[in-house]
C-alpha positions in Angstrom: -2.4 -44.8 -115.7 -4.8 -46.6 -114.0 -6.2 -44.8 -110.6 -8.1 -47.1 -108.0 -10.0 -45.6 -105.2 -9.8 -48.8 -102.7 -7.2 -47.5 -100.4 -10.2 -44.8 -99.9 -12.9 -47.6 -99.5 -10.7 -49.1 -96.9 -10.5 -46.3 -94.9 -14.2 -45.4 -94.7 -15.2 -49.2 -94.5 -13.0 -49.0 -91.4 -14.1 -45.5 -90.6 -18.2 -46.6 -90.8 -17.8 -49.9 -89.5 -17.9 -49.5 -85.6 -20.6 -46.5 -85.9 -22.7 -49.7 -87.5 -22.3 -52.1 -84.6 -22.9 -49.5 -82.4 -25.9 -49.3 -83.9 -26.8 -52.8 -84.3 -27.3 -52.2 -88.1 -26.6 -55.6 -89.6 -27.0 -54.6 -93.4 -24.4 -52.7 -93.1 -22.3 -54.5 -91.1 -22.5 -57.5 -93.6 -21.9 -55.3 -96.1 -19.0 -53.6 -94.8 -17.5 -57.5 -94.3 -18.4 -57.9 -98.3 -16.7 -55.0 -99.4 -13.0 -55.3 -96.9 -13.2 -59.1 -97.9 -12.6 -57.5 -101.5 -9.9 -55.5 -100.6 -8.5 -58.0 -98.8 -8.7 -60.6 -101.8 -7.4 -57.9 -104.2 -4.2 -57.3 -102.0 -4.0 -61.2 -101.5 -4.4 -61.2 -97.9 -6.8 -64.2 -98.8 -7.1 -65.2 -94.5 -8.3 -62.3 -93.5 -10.6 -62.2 -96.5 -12.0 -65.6 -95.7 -12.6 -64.6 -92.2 -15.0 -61.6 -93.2 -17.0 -63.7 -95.2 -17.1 -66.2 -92.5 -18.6 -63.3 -90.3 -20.6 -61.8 -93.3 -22.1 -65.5 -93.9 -22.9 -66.1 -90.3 -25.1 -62.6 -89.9 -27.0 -63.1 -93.4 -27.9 -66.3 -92.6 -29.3 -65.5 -89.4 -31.3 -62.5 -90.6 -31.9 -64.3 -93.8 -30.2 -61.4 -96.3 -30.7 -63.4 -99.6 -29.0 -60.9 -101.6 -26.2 -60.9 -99.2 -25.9 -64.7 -99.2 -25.6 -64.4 -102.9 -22.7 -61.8 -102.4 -20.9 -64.1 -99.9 -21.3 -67.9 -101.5 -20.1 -66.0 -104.9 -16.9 -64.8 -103.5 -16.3 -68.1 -101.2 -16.1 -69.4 -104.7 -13.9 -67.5 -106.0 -11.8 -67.7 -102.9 -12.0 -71.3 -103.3 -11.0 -70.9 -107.2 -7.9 -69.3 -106.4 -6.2 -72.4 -104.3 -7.7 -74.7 -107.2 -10.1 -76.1 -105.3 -12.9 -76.2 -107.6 -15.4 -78.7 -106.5 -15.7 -76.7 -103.0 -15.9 -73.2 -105.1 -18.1 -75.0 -107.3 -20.6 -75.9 -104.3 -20.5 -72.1 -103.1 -21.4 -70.7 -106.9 -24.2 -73.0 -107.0 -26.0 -71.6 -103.8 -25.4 -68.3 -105.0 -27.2 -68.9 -108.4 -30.1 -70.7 -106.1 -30.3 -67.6 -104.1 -30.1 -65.5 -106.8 -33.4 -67.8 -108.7 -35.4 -67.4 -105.8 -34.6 -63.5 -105.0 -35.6 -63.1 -108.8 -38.8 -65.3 -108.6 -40.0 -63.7 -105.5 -39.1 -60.0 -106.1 -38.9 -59.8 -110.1 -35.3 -58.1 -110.0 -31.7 -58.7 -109.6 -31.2 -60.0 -112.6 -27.7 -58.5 -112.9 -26.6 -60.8 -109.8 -27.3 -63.5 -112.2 -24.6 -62.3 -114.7 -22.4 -62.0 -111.5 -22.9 -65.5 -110.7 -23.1 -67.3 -114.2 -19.3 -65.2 -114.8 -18.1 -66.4 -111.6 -19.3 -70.2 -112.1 -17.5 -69.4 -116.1 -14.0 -68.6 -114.5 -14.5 -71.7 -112.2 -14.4 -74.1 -115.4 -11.7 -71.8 -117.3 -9.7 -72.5 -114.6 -10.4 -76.5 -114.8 -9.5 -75.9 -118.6 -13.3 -76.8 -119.2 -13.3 -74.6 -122.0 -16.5 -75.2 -123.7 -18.6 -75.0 -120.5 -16.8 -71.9 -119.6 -17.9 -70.4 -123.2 -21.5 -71.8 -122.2 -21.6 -69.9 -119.1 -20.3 -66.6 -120.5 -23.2 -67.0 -123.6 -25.6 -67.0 -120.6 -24.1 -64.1 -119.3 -24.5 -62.4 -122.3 -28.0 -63.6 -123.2 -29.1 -62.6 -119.5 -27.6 -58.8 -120.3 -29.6 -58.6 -123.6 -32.6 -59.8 -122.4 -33.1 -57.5 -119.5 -31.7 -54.3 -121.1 -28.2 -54.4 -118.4 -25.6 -51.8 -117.9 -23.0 -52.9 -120.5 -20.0 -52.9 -118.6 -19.8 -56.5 -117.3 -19.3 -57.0 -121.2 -15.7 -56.3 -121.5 -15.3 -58.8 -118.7 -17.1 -61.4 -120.5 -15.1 -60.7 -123.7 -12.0 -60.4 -121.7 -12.4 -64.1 -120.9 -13.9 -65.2 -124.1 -10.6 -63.7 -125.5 -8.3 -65.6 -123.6 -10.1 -69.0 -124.0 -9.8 -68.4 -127.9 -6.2 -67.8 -126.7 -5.9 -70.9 -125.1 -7.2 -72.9 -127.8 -5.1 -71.1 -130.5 -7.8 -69.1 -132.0 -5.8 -66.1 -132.0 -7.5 -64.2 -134.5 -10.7 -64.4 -132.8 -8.7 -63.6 -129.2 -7.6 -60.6 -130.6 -10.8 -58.8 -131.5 -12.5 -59.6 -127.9 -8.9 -58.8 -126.0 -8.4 -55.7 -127.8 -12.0 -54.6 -127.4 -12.1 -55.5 -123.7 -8.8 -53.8 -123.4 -9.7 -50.5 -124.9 -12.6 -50.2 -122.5 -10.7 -51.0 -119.2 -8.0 -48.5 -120.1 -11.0 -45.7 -121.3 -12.5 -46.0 -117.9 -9.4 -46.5 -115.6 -10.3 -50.3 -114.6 -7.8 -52.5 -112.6 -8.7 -55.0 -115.2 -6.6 -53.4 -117.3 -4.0 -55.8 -115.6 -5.4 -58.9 -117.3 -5.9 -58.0 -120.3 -2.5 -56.7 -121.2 -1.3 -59.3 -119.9 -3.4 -61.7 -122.0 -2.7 -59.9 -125.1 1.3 -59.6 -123.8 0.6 -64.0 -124.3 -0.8 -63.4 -127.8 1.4 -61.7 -129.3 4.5 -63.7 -127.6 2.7 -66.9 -129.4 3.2 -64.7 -132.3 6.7 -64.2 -131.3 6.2 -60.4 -131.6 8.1 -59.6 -128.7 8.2 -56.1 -129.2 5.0 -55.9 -128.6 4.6 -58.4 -126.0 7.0 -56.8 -124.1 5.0 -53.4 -124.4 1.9 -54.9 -123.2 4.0 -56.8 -120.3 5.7 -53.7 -118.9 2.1 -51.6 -119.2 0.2 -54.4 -116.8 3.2 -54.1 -114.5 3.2 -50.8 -114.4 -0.1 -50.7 -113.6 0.3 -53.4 -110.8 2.9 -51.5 -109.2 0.7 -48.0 -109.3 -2.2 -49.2 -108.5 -1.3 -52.6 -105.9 -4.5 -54.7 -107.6 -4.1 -58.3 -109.1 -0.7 -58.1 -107.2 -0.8 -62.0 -107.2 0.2 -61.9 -111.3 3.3 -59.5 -110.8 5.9 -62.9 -110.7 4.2 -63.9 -113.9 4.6 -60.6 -115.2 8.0 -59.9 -114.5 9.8 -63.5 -115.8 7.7 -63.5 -118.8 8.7 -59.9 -119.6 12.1 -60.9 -118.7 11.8 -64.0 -121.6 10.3 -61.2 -124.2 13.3 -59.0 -123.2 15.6 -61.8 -123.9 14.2 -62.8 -127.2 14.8 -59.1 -128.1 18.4 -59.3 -127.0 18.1 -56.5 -124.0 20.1 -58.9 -122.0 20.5 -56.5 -119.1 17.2 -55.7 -118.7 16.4 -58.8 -119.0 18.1 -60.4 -116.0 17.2 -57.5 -114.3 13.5 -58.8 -114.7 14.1 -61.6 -113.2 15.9 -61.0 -110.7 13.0 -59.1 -109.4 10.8 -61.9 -110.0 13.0 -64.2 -107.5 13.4 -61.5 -105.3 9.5 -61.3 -104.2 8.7 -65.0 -105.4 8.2 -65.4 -101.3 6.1 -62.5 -101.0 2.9 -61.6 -99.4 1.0 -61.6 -102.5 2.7 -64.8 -104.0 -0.7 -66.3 -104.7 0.1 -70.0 -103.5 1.6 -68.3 -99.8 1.5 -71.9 -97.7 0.3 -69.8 -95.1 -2.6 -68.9 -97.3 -3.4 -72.1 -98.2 -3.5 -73.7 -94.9 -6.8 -71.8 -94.4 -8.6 -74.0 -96.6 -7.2 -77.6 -95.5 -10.6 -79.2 -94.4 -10.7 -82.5 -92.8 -12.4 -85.3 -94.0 -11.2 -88.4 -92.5 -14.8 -89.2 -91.0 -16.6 -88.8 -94.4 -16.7 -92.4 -95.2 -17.7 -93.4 -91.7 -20.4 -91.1 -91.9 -21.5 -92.7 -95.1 -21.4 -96.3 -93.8 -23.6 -95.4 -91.0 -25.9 -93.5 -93.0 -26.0 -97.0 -95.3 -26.2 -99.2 -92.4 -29.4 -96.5 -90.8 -31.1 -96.7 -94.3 -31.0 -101.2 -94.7 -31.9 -101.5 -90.7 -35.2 -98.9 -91.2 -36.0 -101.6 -94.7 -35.7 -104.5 -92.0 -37.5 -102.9 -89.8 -40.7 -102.4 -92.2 -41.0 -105.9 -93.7 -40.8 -107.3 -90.2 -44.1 -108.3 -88.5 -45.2 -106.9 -84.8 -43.3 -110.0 -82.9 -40.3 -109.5 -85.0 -40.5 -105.7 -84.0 -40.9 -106.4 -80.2 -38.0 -108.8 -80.0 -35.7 -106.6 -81.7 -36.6 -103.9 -79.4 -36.1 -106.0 -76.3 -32.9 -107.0 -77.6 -31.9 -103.1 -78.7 -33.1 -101.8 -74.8 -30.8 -104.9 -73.6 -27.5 -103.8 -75.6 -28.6 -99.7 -74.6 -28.3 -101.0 -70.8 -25.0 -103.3 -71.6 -23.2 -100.2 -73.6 -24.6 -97.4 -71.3 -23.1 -100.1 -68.0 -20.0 -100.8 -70.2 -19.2 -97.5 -70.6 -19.5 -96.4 -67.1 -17.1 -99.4 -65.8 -14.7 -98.5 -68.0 -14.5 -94.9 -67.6 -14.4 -96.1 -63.9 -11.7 -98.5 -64.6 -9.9 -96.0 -65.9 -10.0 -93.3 -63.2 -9.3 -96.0 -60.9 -6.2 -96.8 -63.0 -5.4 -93.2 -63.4 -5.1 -92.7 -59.3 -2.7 -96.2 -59.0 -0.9 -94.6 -61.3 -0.8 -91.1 -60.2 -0.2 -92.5 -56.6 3.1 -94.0 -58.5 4.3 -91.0 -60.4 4.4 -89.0 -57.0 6.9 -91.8 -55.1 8.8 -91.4 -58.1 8.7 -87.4 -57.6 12.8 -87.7 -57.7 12.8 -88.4 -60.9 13.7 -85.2 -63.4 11.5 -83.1 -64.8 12.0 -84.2 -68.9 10.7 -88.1 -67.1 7.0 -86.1 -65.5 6.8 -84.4 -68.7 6.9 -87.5 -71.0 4.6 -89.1 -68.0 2.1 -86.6 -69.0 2.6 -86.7 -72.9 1.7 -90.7 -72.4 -1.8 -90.0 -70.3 -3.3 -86.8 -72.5 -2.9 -89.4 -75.4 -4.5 -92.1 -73.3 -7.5 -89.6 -72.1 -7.6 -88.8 -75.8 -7.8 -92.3 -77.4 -10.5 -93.4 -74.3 -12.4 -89.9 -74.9 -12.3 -91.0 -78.9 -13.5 -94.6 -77.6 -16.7 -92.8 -75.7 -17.6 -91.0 -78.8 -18.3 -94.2 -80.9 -19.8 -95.7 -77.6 -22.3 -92.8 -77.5 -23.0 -92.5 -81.4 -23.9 -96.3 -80.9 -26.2 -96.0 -78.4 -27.6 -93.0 -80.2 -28.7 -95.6 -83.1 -29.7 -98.0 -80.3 -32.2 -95.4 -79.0 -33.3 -94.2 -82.6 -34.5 -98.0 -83.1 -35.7 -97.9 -79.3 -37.6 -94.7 -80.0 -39.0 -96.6 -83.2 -40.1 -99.7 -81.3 -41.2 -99.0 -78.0 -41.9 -95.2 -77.6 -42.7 -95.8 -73.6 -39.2 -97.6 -72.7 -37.3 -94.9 -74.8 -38.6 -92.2 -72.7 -37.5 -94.4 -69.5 -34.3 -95.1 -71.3 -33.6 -91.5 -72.4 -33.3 -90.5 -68.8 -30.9 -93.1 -68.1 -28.6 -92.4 -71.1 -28.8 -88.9 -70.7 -27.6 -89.2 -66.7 -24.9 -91.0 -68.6 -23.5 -88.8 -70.8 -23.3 -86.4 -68.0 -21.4 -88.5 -65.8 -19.4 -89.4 -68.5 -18.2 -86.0 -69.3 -18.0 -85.3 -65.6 -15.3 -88.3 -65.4 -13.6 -87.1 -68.7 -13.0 -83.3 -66.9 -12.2 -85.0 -63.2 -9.4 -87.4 -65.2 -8.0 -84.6 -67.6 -7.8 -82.0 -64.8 -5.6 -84.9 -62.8 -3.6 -85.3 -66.0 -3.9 -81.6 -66.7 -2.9 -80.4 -62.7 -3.6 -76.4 -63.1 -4.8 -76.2 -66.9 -7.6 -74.2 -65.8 -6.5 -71.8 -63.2 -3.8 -71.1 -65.6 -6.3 -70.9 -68.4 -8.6 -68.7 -65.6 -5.4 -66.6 -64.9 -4.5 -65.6 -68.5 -8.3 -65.3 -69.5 -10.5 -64.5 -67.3 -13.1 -63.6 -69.7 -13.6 -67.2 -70.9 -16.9 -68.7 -70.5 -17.1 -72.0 -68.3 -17.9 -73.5 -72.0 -15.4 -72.2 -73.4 -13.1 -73.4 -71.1 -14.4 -76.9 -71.7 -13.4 -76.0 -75.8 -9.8 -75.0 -74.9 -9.2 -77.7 -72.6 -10.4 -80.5 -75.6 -8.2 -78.5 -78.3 -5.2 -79.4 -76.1 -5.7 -82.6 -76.6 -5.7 -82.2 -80.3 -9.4 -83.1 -80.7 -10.7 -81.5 -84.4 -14.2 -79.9 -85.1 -16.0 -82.6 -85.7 -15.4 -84.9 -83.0 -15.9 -81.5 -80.4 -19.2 -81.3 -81.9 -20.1 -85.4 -81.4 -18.5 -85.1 -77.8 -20.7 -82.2 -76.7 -23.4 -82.9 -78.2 -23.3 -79.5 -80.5 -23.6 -78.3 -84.0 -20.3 -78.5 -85.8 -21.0 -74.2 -86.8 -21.6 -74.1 -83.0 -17.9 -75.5 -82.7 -16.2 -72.9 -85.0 -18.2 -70.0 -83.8 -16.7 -70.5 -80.0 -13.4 -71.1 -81.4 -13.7 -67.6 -83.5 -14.7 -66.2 -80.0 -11.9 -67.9 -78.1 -9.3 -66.4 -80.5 -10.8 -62.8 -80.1 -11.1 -63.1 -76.2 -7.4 -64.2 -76.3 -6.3 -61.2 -78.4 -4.5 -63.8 -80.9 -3.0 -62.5 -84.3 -4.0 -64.2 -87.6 -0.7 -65.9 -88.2 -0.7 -67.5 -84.0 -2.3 -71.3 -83.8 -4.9 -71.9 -81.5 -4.2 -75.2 -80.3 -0.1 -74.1 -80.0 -1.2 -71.0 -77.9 -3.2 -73.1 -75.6 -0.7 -75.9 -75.2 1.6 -73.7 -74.4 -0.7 -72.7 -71.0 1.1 -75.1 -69.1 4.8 -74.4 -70.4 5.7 -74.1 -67.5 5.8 -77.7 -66.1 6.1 -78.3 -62.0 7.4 -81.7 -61.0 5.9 -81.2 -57.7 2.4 -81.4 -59.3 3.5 -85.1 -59.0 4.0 -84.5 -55.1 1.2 -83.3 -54.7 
């Protein structure tokens, strides 16, 4: 019987945790994020995991806690592993090895964050089925042990995994020998491990098709599971593939039994591929090839630049400092256009004030999109002219500073107009907003009201004129301030501010 002590380290994680912010003691703090980000993971509560070493990553990289970065990129990459996303977890092992080569160059230790690291990275291309690199990996891992005289425990893991990628490959007699001698070890010292490898050696001897004994090895790692609550994510495995060595033995009863169990918690918490779950790591892209065009388009128009002569350089300044002035004029008209057309049209929707409440909600629906789609409009506006004034800045360094005043008045009277036209289309978002929260920042106000209208990350970020980390810190802070579970959406909770809908906001 395997006996785990993390319902323990739970407690006093939970128990130490506010007597360290108290305190203002940030190793510990990111530590104590580390260590409930593994229990977390282990009970396959993978959100709330990622969230810890979201916080844990944040702290160590202001204090710059190398060893702590290591900790966190390593288990982001495992996260990331999990949900088969392998390039990003891929990216997140490789900074931890950096770290982990520069703490070791500078300080001359921590060498057995290496083996960490390299056995991570080795499960990342196990799971791709890159079996040869994963053998690579795990030969470093081992090589980096023997070379600095390390603890030899991380070797049963290492042979665990070297066994079951000579099970995957049909080496079987070679499987055996590491699997068994991994095995023996976890079940000596009471490891949760001892989940894997009996059920990796349950595998080997069902390729055998000695079901007794695969059956043995399948009901001892389910056992374990169910004592201990680690590597819970495995138990639907478990149970049908015991279910299959049962009915290869002819138990029939026992049997369906099995796996009936198996469909009974298939929708469990600790189903590993939980859609919930996997949500968390959706990212979006859909500007990444935008992105690169204008980084192309920067990188041929600084080569033009250089192999023109002076004249060539003034003209194409004058001409850059005429388009800054016709985008910067451009852009004002039309967001004036705009409100103007917003008022006419407002000044319509309140004759029409008899009209049911279902026809001033779809009026509404129709002007949030427009706002959206003319705020989207400003955004490539003012990343234009920000390429403009780079070249401007190049050129002519006296009419950029003149210009930079100018463009700069303009960006604040353009989001000045964006707030005056969505608080008309928005009537009583913010004292609502105020009225629920009143503990929201003025800038944070500005966040919630942009989330309504469905704006992502990345185009907050270009809109305010902020770092995209700046962006998902306030939106962490928004969500704490509001009190908001894990499983409640952010941009659902805030759209629902103004549920309740007057149609004499149109009489007004």
């Amino acid at each position: 019987m395997i006996v785990t002590d993390r319902d323990s380290a739970f407690i006093l994680y939970n128990q130490v945790f506010p007597i360290f912010k108290e305190i203002d003691d940030t190793t510990h703090i990111i530590k104590c994020h580390i260590g409930l980000s593994d229990i977390y993971k282990n009970k396959g509560q993978y959100s709330i995991a990622y969230n810890h070493l979201w916080d844990a990553l944040l702290m160590a990289e202001e204090v710059k806690d190398t060893l702590s970065l290591v900790d966190v990129h390593k288990d982001l990459g495992g996260l990331y592993t999990i949900y088969e996303k392998y390039d990003d977890a891929l990216a997140h092992l490789k900074t931890s090895l950096g770290f982990t080569k520069s703490f070791i160059t500078a300080h001359n230790t921590g060498h057995a964050n290496l083996t960490k690291v390299y056995y991570a990275i080795a499960i990342n291309h196990l799971k791709r089925k890159q079996y040869q690199t994963a053998l690579d990996y795990l030969d470093s891992c081992s090589i980096t042990k023997q070379k600095f005289n390390l603890s030899p425990s991380n070797t049963a893991y290492v042979d665990a995994q070297r066994g079951y990628i000579y099970l995957k490959t049909n080496l079987l007699t070679e499987s055996l020998k590491y699997l068994d001698s991994a095995h023996q070890y976890f079940e000596k010292n009471n490891l949760p491990y001892y989940v894997m490898t009996s059920l990796f050696l349950g595998d080997l001897y069902a390729k055998q098709a000695n079901w007794r004994k695969a059956s043995q090895f399948y009901f001892n790692s389910l056992q374990t599971i169910e004592s201990t609550k680690i590597h819970s994510d495995v138990k639907v495995e478990i149970l049908k593939k015991l279910a299959h060595a049962y009915k290869k033995l002819g138990h029939v009863n026992e049997a369906f039994t099995y796996l009936d169990k198996s469909m009974a918690i298939t929708d469990s918490l600790f189903n590993a591929k939980s859609a919930i779950n996997n949500a968390l790591f959706q990212i979006k892209n859909k500007y990444e090839e935008t992105i690169k065009e204008k980084d192309k388009f920067i990188r041929n128009q600084n080569l033009t630049i250089e192999r023109n002569d002076i004249i060539q350089s003034r003209f194409k300044v004058s001409i850059a400092f005429l388009l800054v002035g016709i985008f910067v004029i451009a852009v004002m008209v039309k967001m004036r256009y705009k409100l103007r057309k917003a008022s006419m049209e407002k000044s319509q929707i309140k004759m029409q004030a008899h009209y049911d409440r279902e026809k001033a909600d779809e009026i509404i629906n129709i002007k949030s999109r427009e706002l959206t789609a003319n705020t989207l409009q400003m955004i490539e506006k003012d990343q234009t002219i920000d390429e403009l004034m780079q070249k401007l800045k190049e050129g002519s360094p006296a009419s950029y500073k003149l210009m930079k005043v100018k463009v700069s008045k303009g960006n604040k009277d353009m989001w000045e107009q964006f707030n005056k036209r969505f608080t008309e289309v928005n009537a009583d978002f913010y004292d609502k907003l105020r009225e629920k929260h009143p503990d929201l920042t003025p800038t944070e106000q500005k966040h919630c009201a942009l989330i309504k209208l469905n704006f992502d990350s990345k185009e907050m970020a270009s809109l305010l004129h902020i770092s995209l980390n700046s962006v998902h810190i306030s939106r962490h802070r928004i969500r704490k301030k509001m009190g908001l579970e894990r499983d409640v959406n952010l941009s659902n909770y805030i759209a629902d501010v103004m549920t309740t809908k007057h149609a004499d906001h149109f009489q007004s």
